[in-house]
C-alpha positions, 0 to 999 in steps of 0.5 A: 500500500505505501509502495502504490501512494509513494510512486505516483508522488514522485512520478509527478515531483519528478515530471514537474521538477524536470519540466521547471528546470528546462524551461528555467535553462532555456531562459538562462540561455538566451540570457546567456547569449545576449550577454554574449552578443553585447560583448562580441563573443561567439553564440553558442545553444545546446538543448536538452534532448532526451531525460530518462529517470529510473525509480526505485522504491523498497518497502519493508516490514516486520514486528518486535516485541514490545517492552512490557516488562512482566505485563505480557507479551505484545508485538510492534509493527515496524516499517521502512522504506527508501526511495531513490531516482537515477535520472540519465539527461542528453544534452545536444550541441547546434552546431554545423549545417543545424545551426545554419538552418535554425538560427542563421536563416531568415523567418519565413512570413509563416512563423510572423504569421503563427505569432500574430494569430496567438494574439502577440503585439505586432509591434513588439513582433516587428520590432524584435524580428523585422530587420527592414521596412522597404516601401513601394515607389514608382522610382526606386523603393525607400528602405528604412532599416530597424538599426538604431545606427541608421537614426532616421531609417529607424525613427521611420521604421519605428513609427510606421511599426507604431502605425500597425500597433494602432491598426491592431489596437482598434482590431482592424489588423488583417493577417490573412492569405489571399485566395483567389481563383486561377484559370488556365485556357487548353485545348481538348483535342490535346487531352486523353480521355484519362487526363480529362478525368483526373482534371475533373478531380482538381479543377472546376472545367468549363467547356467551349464547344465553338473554340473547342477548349476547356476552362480550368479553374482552381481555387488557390491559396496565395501569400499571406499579407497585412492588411487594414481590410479584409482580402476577400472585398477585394476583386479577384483580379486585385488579389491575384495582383497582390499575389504576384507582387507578394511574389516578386518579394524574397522568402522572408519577405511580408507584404503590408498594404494599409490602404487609406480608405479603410480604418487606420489608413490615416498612414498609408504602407505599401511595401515589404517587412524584411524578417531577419534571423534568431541569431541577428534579432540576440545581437540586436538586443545585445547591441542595444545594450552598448553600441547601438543603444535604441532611443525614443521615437514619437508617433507620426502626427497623424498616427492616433494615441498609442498606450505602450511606445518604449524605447527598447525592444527588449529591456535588459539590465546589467549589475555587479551584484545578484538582481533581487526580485527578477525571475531569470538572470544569468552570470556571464564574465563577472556581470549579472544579465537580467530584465529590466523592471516593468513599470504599468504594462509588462512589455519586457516580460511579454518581449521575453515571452516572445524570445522564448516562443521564437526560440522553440520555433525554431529548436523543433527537433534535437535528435542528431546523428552527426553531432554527438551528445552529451549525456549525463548520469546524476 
């Protein structure tokens, strides 16, 4: 009976246990990193990839007299029991073509798009993980970049980031895919009877008698865009328009379109949000921090009021000594990283929050077969 109610207390301490203090490394982790970044050392992430825990419980039982004296005889129940745990922890290096592929590639729109459905800031978003704003002109394209070196592209960034905040804030933002329908023109007398039936599966056909030709059409699912109204008002030529300038763009390209005949156009966009890398979004915290420090940007005159416009993306504090009250720091060259406190609204825990979403974005799998592991037996 001991042995059934003390098994399950430690299966569940122990899941619990584990489960706090991965997440507890993630989060050091990228700590860790951005106080690499800030002093131009080289990024490094392992990631926990396996833990396998052995339990053992014994349990014993028995009797022995009790000291009566001359009273009589009585027997005295005595129990015992140990329990020990053997956990065997794996720990995987990114290294080699991984980290190439998870944090040196660019975000695809799909992952700004995940963010944004979860209900996350858009400006919090852009503002960590959009490297450039590139607008649309007739004569060559404006690019304001998300560098705080470049201190008039970045108060253009800024504010026009700003712009989209408000756009979400009076639940008018539009983070749709364009769907529209594509139809193709052949001629009948080039198709067997077999080709006929397997376009009738995944086309809609039409028949010409006259010009003897078939009219394929198909429903298609194009880029996903930003927008201040919804896609589907549009016509399906427009759409189809919007698509294919969504393709001229390149793979970790957005396109925004904030039409000024709709609520929250009172700043027209058109153009591109350029998405850059993990590890590019950890060096621009970092730099943020000495070098290139960001600095406040007012909103556009006729951009609305705006309730939360900090200066840093994300806050991070240094100190000689160990920060009190803050949930995670690391200690990194004989300073303490942590995050700066909030005051009001908790921009620089959800802009961690964030990190950390990204950062599983991005760490999907760790099983690796051509870099080796490290595992530990405690």
């Amino acid at each position: 009976m001991l042995q059934g109610c003390m098994s399950p207390l430690a299966l569940d301490h122990a899941v619990m246990a584990y489960d706090q203090t991965t997440s507890d490394i993630q989060s050091q982790q990228l700590l860790l990193n951005i106080a690499r970044s800030q002093q131009h050392q080289p990024l490094h992430f392992t990631g926990v990839s396996n833990i396998a825990a052995t339990f053992n419980f014994q349990f014993n039982a028995g009797a022995t007299p009790a000291l009566t004296g001359n009273a009589g005889m009585l027997m005295t129940p005595i129990f015992g029991g140990t329990v020990s745990e053997n956990p065997t922890i794996s720990i995987v290096p990114i290294e080699g073509e991984e980290f190439t592929r998870r944090l040196l590639a660019p975000f695809q729109e799909s992952k700004l798009t995940m963010l944004l459905r979860q209900g996350a800031d858009i400006d919090l978003v852009l503002r960590l993980i959009a490297g450039e704003l590139r607008i649309k002109s007739t004569k060559q394209d404006l690019v304001y970049t998300n560098c705080p070196k470049d201190v008039d592209g970045y108060r253009k960034f800024r504010q026009f980031v700003t712009q989209m905040s408000t756009i979400q804030d009076r639940h008018n933002l539009f983070v749709e895919p364009l769907q529209f329908e594509q139809s193709w023109q052949v001629s009948l007398e080039k198709l067997s009877p077999e080709q006929l039936v397997d376009f009738q599966k995944e086309f809609k056909v039409d028949y010409d008698p006259i010009h003897k030709q078939l009219t394929l059409t198909k429903r298609v699912i194009g880029h996903i865009v930003l927008t201040n109204y919804d896609p589907q008002t549009l016509s399906n030529e427009d759409r189809i328009k919007l698509n294919e300038e969504a393709d001229k763009g390149a793979t970790n390209d957005i396109l925004v379109d904030v039409r000024e005949a709709y609520l929250g156009g009172e700043v027209p966009i058109h153009g591109f949000f350029r998405l850059r890398s993990f590890y590019n979004v950890l060096n621009f915290i970092g730099r943020d921090i000495d070098d290139e420090p960001e600095f406040a940007v007012e909103k556009l005159p006729a951009t609305p009021s705006v309730s939360e416009n900090p200066i840093h993306s994300l806050g991070i504090a240094i100190s000689q000594n160990e920060p009190e009250n803050s949930a995670y720091f690391v200690k990194y060259d004989g300073l303490f990283y942590s995050l700066q406190p909030d005051n009001g609204y908790h921009w620089n825990r959800e802009g961690f929050r964030l990190l950390h979403q990204i950062f599983q974005m991005t760490m999907a799998e760790l099983s690796q077969h051509s870099t080796p592991s490290i595992t530990i037996s405690k």
